[in-house]
N, C-alpha and C positions, 0 to 999 in steps of 0.2 A: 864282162858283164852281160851281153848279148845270149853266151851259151847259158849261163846261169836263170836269164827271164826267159827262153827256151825249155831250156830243160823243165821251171816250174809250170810253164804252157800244158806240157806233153804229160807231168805227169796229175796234174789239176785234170784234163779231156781224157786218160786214160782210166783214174779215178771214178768221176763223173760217170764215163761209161760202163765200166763194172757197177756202179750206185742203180744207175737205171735199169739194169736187165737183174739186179736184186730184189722183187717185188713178190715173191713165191713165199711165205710164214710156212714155217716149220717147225716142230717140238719134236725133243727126243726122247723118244721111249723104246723099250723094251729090254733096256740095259740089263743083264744077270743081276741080282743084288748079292749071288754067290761068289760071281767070278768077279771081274777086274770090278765091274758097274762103275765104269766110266765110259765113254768115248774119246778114241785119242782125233786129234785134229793134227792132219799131218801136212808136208811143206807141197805135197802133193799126190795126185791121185791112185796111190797106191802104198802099199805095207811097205815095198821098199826104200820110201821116204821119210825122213825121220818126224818124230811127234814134236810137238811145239806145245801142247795145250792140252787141255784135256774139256770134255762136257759131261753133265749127268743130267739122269730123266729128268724133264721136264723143264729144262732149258729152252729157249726160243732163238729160232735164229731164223735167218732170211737165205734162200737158197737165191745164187746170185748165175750158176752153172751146173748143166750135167755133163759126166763124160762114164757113160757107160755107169756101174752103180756106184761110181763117187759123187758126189756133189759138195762144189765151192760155195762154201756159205759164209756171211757177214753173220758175226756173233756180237757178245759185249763189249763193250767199250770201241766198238769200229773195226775189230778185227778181222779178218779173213784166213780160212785155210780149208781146206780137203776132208769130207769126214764120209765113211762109210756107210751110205743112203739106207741100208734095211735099217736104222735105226733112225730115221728121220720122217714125221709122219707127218705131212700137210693137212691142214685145218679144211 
């Protein structure tokens, strides 16, 4: 019982601390509307990662991390994943 109120501690304060340093609004734009026109959201910062999601122009999300031009962003419904920063233009 101990590792289980543990384990929800750690991940409640690890949560919490990606929520806080997510305060950057973001909209995506400039998706092709020839080619894919989507955005994929990937498991991480990079094409070698697989997709999980997808965004289209005009979407809103909260950039929560950079790492070079990915950024970890909180999307709908609570989500998180990796998405390719030239398509994410801060307000």
């Amino acid at each position: 019982m101990k590792k289980i109120a543990l384990a929800l501690i750690l991940l409640f304060a690890t949560t919490s601390t990606i929520e806080a340093r997510c305060n950057t609004v973001g909209i995506v734009k400039g998706l092709d509307y020839y080619g894919d026109n989507f955005l994929s959201v990937r498991t991480g910062p990079s094409t070698r990662y697989s997709a999980k999601d997808h965004l289209y122009n005009g979407d809103i999300v909260r950039i929560c991390e950079w790492n070079g031009k990915w950024r970890y962003i909180r999307y709908s419904g609570g989500r998180y994943g990796w998405v390719y920063g030239k398509y994410i233009r801060t307000r």
